[in-house]
TIKOL-282124 format. One record per residue: residue in three letters; y, z negated, x of N, C-alpha, C, O in turn. Coordinates in steps of 0.1 Angstrom, whole numbers, plus 2048, in hexadecimal, padded with zeros to 3 digits. Example, Ala and Ser with C-alpha at 12.3 -4.5 7.8 and 13.67 -1.06 7.14 Angstrom:
BEGIN
Ala7C77B28847D37B287B7DF7B28847DF7AB88E Ser7EA7B98807F57B98898007B188180B7B0886 
//
This chain:
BEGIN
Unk1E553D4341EC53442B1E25304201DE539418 Unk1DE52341D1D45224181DD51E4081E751840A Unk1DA51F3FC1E45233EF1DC51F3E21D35263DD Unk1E05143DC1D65193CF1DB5223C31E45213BB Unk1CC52E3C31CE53B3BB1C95393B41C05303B6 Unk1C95413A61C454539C1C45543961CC55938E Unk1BB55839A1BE56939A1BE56C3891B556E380 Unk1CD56B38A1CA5733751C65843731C958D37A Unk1C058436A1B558C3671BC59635D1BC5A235D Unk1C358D3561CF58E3491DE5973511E25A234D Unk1E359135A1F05983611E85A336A1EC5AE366 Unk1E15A53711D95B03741D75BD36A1DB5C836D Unk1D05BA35D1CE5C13521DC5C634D1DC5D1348 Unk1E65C034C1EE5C834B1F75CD3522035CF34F Unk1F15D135D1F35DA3672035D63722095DD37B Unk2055CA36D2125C637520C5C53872135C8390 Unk2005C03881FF5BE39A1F15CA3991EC5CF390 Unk1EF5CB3AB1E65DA3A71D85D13AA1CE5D73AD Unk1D85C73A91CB5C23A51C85B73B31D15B63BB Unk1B85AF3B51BA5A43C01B65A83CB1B459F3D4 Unk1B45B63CE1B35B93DA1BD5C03E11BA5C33ED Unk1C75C33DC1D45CA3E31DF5D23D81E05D13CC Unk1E75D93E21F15DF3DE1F35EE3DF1EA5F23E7 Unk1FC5FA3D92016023DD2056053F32085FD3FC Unk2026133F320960E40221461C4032156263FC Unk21C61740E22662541122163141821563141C Unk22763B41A22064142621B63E43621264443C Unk22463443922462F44521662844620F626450 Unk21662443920961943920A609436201601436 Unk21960743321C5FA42F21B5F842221A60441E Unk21C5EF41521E5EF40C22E5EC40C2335E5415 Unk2355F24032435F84032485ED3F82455EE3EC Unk2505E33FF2575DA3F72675D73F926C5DC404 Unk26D5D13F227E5CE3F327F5C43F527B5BB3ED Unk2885BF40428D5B44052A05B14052A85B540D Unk2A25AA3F92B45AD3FA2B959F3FE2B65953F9 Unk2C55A140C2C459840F2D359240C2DD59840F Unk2D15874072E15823FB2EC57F4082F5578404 Unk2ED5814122F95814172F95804282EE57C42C Unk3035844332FE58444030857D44530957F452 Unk31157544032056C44631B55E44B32355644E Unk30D55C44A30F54C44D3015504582F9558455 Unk3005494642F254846A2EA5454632DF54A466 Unk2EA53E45B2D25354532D25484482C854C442 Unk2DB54C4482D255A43E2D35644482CA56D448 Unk2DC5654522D95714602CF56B4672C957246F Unk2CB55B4662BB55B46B2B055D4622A5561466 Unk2B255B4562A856444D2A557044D29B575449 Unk2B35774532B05884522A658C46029D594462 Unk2AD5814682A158547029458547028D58E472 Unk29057446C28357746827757B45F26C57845E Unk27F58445927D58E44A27159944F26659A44B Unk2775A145726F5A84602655A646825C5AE46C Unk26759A46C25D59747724F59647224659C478 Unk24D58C46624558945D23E59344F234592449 Unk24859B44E2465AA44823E5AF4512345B244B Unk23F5B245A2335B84622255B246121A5B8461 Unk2275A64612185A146321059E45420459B453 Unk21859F44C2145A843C2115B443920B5B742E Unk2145BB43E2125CE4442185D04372125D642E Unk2265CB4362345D24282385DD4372365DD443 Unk23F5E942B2475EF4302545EB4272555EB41B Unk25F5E643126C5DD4262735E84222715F3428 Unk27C5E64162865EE4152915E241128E5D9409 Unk29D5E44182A45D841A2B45DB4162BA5E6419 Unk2B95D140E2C95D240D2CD5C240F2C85B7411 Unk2DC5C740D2E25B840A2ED5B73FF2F75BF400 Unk2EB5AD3F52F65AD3EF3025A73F130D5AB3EB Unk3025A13F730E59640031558F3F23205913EC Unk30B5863EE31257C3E63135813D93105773D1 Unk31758C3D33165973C830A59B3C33015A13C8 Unk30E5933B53005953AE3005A43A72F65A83A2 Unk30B5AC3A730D5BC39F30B5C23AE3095CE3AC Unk30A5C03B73055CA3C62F35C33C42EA5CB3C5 Unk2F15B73C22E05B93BF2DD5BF3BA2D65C73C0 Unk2DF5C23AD2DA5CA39F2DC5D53A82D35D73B0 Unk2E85DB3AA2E25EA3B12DD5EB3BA2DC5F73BF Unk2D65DE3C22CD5E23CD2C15E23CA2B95EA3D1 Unk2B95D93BC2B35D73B82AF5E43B02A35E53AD Unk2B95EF3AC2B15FF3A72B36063B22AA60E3B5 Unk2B96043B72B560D3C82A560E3CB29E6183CE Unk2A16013CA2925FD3D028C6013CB2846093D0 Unk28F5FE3B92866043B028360F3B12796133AB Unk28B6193B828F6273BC2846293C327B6313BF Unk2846243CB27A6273DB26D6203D526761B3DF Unk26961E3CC25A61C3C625660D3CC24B60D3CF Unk25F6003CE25B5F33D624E5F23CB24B5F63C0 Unk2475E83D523A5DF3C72425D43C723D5CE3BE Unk2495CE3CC24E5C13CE25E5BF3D62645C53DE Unk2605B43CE26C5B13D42735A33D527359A3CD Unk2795A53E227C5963E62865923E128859B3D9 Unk28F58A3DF29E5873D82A15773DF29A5703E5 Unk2B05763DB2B456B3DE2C156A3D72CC56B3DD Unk2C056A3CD2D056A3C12D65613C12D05563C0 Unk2E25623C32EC5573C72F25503BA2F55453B9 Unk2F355C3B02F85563A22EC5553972E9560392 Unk2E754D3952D954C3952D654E3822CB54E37D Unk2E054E37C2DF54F36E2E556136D2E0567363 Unk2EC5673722F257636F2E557E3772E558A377 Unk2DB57937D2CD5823812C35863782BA58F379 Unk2C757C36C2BB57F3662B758A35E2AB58C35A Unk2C159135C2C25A43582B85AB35E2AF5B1359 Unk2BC5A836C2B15B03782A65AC37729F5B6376 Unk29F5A237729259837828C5A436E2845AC371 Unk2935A135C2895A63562895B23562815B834E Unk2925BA35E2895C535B2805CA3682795D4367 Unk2815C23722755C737A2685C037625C5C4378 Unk26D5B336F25E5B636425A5BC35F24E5BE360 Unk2625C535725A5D034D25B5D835325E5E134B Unk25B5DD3612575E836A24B5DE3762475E0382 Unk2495D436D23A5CE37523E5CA3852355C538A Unk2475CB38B24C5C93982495BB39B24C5B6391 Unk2445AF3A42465A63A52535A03AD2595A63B6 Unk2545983AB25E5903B025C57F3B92585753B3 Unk26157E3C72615733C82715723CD27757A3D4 Unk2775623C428755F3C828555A3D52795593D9 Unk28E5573DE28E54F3EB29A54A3E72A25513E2 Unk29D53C3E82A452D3EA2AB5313E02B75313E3 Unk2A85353D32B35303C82A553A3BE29D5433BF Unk2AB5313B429E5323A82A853439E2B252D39C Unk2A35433922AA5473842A853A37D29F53237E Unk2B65393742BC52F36D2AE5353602A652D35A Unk2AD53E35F2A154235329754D357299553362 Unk29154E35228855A35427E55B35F285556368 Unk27355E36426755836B26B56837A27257237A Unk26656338125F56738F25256439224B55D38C Unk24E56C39F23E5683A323F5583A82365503A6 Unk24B5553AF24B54B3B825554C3BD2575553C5 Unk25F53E3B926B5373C32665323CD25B52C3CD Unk26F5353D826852E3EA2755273EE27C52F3F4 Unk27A51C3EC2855153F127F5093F72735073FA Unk2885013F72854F53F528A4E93EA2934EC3E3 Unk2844DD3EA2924D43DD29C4D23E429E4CB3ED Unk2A44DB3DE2B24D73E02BD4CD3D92C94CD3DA Unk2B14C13CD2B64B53CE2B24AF3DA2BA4A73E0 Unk2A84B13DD2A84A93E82B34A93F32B849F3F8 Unk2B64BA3F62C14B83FF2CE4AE3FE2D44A9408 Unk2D24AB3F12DA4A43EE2DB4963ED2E64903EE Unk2D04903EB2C84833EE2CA4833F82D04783FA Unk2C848D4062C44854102D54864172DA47E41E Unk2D948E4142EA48D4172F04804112F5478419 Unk2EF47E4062F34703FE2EF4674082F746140E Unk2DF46640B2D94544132E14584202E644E426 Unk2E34614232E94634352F845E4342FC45443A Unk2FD46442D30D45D42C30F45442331B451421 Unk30644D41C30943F41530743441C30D42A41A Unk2F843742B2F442E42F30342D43F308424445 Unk30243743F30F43844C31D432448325431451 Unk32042E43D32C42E43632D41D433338417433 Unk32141843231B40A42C31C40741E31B3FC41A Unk31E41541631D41540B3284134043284113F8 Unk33641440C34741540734E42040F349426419 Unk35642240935D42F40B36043B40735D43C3FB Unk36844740D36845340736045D40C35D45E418 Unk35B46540435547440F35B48040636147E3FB Unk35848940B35949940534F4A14043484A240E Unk34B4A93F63424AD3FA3404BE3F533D4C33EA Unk3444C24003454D73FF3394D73F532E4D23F7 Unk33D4DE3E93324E43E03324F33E633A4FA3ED Unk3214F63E03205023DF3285093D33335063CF Unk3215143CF32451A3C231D5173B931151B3B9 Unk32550C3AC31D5083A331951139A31650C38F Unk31852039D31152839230452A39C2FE534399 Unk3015253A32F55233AE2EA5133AA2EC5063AA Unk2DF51D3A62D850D3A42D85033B12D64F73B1 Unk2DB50D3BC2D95013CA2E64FA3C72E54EE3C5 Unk2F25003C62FF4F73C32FC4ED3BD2FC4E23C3 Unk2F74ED3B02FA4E43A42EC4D83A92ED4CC3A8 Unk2E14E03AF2D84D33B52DF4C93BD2E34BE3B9 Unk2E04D13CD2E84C53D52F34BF3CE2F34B33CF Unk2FF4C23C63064C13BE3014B23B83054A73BD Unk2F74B23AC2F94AC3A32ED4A13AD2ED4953A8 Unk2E74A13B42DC49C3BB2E54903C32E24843C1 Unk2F14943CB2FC4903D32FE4833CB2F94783CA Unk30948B3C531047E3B83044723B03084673AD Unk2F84793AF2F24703A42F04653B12F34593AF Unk2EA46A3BF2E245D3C82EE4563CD2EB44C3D5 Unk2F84573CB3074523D130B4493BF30743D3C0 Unk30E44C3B73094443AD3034373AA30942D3A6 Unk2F343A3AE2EE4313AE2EC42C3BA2EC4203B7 Unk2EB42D3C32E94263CF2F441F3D82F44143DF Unk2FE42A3D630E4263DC31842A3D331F4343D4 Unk31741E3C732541E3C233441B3C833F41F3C3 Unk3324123D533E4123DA3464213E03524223E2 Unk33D42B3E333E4393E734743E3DF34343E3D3 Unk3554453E135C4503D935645B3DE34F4593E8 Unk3574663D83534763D835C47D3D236047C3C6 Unk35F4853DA36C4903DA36549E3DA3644A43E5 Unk35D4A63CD3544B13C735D4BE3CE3654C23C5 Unk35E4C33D73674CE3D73624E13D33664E93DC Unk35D4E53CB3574F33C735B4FA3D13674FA3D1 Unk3575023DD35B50E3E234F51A3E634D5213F0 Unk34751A3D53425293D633E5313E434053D3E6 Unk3385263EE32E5273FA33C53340233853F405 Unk34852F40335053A40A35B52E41336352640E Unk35852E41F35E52742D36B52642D36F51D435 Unk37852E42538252F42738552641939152241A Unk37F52340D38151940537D50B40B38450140D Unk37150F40E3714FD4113754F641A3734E941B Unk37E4FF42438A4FB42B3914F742C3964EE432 Unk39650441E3A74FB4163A94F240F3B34EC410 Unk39E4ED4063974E54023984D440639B4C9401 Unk3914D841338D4CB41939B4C942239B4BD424 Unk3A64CF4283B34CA4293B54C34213B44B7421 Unk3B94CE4173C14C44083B94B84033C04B13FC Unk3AC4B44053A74A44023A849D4103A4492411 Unk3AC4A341B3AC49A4263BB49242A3BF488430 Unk3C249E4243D449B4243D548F4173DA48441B Unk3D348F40C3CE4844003C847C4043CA4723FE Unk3C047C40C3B84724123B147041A3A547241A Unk3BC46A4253BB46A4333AE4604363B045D442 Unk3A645C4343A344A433393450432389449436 Unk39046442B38646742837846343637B466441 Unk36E45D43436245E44035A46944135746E44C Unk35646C43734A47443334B48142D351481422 Unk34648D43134449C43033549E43232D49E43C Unk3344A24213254AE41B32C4BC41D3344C1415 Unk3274C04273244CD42331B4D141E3114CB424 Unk3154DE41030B4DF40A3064F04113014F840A Unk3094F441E3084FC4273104FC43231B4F8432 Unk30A50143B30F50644631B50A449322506452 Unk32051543C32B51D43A33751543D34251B440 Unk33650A43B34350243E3444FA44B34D4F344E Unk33A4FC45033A4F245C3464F646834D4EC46C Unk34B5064703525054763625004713694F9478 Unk36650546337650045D3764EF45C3804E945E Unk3674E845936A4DA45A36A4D44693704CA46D Unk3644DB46F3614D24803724D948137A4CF481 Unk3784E14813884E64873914DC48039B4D6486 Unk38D4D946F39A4D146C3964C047439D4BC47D Unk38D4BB47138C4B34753914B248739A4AB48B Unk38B4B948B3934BC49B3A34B849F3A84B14A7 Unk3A94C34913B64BE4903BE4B448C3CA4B348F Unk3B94AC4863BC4A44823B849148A3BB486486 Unk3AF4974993AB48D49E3A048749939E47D4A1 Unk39748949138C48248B37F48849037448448D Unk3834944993724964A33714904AA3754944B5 Unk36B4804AC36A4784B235A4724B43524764AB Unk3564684BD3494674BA34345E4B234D4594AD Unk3374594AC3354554A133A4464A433E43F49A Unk33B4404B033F4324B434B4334B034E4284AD Unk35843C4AE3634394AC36A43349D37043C497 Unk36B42C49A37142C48F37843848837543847C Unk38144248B38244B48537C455485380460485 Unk36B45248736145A48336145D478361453471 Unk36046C47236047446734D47A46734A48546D Unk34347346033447746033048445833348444C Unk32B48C45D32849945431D49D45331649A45D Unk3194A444A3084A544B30D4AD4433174AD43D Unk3024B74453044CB4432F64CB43C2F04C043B Unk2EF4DA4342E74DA4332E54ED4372EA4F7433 Unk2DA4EC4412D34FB4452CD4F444F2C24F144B Unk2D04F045B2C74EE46B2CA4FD46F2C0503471 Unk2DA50746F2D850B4792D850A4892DB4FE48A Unk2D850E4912D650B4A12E45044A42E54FB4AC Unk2F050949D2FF5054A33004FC49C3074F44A3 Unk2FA4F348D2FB4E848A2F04DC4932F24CF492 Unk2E84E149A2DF4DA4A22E74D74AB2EB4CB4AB Unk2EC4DF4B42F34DB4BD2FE4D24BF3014CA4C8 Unk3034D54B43174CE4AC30D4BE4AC3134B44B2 Unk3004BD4A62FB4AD4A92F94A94B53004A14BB Unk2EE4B14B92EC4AB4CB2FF4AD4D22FE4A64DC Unk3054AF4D13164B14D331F49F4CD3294994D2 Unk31549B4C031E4924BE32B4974B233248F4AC Unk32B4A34B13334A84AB3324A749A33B4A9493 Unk32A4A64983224A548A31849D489315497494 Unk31149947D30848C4802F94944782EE49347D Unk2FC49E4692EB49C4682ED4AB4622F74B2463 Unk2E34AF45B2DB4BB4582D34B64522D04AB451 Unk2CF4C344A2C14C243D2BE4D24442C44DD444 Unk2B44CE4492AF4DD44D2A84EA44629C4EA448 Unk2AD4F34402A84FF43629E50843F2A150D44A Unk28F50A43A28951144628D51E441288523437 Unk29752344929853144C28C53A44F28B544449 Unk28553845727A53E45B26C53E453265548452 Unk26B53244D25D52F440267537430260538426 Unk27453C43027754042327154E42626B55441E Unk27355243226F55E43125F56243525C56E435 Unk25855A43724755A43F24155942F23856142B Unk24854D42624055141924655540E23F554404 Unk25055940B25656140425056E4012505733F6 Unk24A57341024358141223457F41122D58840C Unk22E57541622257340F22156F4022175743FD Unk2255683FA22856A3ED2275763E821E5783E1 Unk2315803E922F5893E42215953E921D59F3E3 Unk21D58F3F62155953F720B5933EB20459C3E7 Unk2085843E61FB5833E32035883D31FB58B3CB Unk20E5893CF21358B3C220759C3C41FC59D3BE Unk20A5A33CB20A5B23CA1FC5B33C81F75BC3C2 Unk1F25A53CF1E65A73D01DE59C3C31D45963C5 Unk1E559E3B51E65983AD1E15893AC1D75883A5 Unk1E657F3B11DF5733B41EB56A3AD1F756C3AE Unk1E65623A61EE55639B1F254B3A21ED543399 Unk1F85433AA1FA5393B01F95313A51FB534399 Unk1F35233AC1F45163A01FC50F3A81FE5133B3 Unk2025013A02084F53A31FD4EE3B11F14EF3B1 Unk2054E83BB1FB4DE3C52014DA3D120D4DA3D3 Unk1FA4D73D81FB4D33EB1FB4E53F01F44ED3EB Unk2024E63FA1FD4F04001FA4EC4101F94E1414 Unk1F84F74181EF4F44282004F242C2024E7430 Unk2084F842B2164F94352234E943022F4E942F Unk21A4DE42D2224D242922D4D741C2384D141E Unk22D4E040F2324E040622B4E03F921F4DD3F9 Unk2304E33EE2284DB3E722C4EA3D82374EF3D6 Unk2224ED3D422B4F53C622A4F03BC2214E73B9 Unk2354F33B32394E93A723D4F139C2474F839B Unk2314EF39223A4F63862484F43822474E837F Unk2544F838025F4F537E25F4F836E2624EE367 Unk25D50336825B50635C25350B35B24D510365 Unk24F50C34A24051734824652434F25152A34E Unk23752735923753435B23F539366242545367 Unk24252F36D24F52F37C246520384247514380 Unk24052538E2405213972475213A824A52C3AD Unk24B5173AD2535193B724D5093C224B4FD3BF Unk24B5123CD24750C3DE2505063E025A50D3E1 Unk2534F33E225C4F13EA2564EC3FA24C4E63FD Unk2624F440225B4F140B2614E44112684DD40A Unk25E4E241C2644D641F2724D84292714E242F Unk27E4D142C28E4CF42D28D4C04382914B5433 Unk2884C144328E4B044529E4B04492A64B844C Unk29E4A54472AE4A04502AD49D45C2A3499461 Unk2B649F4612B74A54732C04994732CA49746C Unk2BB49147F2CB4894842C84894952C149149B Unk2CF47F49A2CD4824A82C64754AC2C34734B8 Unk2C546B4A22B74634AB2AD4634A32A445C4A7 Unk2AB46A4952A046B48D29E45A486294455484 Unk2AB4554842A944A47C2A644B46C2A7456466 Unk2A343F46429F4454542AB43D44E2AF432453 Unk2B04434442BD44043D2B844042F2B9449427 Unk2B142E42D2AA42941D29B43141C29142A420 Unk29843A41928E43D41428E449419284450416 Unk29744E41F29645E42A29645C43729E45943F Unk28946043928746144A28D46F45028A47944A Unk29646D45B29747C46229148346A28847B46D Unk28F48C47028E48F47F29549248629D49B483 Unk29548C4942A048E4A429E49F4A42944A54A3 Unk2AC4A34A62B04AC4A82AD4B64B22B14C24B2 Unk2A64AF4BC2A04BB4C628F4BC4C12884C24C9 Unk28A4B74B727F4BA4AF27B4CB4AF27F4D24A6 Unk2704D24BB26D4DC4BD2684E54AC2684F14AA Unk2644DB4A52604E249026B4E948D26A4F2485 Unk2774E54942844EB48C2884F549228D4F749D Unk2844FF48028750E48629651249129651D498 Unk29F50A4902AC50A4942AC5024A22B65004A9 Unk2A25004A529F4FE4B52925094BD28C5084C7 Unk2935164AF2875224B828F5284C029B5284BD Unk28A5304CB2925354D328C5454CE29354E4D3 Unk2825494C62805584C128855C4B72885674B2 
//
């Protein structure tokens, strides 16, 4: 992975990383780091757990691993667990992205590095966020159902959790390109704190109010089987030639949302690389442990790093939109859904 570094001389010196040629190791022989994995109820993060390990190996970490399942007070105590077992590093993915920042600083001032995966602290710095823009995700959900809709109509759109910077991105990203682009578009905001049994109930109660609805954002996965069943019930799983076609676009690219398209059943996706969150998440911290400074730039793997604030850099990687003939909707090109790139069509 080719990266532009800046080996500080200054964070070295004060003894936070063990300098630019390496790390601490365990007995085994691995360097001994923490990966906590924020929840296991949805496929795109039980395919991250999978490929956590795989890619740990070929870093020579020895992991030490929890999960907080959504709970930012079960991080914190996974996060002194680790501290416990001597990690040099640790991986994270905080779901409430402003109540983390307790933990952050103090594995600062126990020099520990840190890289976030797909959600970045509302304050306070890391070695390196590895997501992707998740305005963009919402941009490209907005052109997919504004351009499908002809720019009138209603849609719904499952929020994440707006104490989640990803919520409040696709969130405010959604509304602003629907705004300006498709004022004729209503939007029906529904909050369900990334949990399948709200945005269920949720999306009944705006579908019984309004029958007439076209269009369903989901801002994950997590809601995709309660909406494909109401709609079912209601007669509106139909194919996209039908007039009481109901258009939905998800965002992850797991394998069962691939399919639900090639199926007809659904129309698009923003694909989350499950597999690149975890390939550089852990090389990040590799090179954190091996004191190396990342700068702003292009990188070799088509993403790009961007200062976000002083002193917080963060990798976005790249997200296309998946449809099933790979058509472009305004200024977003997709790709066709049997597209072998997408992690959600590997068979490892």
């Amino acid at each position: 992975m080719k990266i532009r570094y800046l080996c500080s001389a200054a964070v070295v010196a004060a003894g936070v990383l063990a300098g630019c040629s390496g790390g601490g190791t365990a007995a085994s022989g691995g360097t001994v780091v923490g990966v906590d994995y924020p929840r296991s109820d949805t496929d795109f993060w039980n395919a991250y757990i999978k490929y956590v390990p795989q890619f740990a190996g070929q870093d020579g970490f020895e992991l030490k691993t929890t999960n907080s399942q959504n709970d930012v007070a079960t991080l914190t105590a996974n996060v002194q667990t680790m501290i416990s077992q001597g990690v040099k590093g640790v991986v994270m993915a905080p779901q409430d992205t402003a109540a983390i920042i307790p933990t952050l600083q103090q594995l600062a001032t126990k020099k520990i590095p840190v890289v976030s995966v797909d959600t970045r602290p509302d304050q306070g710095n890391v070695y390196m966020v590895v997501r992707a823009d998740n305005r963009a995700y919402g941009e490209k959900a907005c052109r997919f159902l504004g351009t499908k809709l002809g720019g009138k109509g209603k849609v719904v759109m499952l929020q994440g959790d707006l104490a989640s910077i990803n919520g409040r991105d696709r969130t405010e990203a959604f509304n602003d390109c629907m705004k300006q682009n498709f004022p004729g578009i209503t939007v029906f905001g529904e909050a369900t704190n990334w949990d399948a049994n709200t945005a269920a109930q949720k999306l009944q109660t705006r579908l019984t109010a309004n029958p007439d609805i076209k269009g369903v954002y989901m801002q994950s996965s997590f809601a995709l089987s309660g909406t494909l069943q109401l709609l079912k019930q209601r007669g509106l799983l139909v194919p996209a030639a039908d007039p009481k076609h109901v258009f939905i676009v998800s965002n992850d690219g797991i394998p069962e949302e691939l399919e639900k398209i090639r199926a007809g059943e659904m129309d698009a996706t923003v694909s989350q690389p499950a597999d690149l969150f975890a390939k550089y998440a852990l090389q990040y911290l590799k090179d954190a442990i091996a004191g190396k400074t990342p700068a702003p730039g292009k990188t070799d793997h088509d993403s790009t790093i961007v200062a976000v604030r002083d002193g917080l850099m963060e990798d976005q990687l790249a997200a296309p939109l998946v449809t099933a003939d790979g058509a472009t909707f305004g200024p977003v090109a997709s790709v066709k859904v049997d597209d072998q790139s997408l992690w959600g069509n590997s068979k490892s």
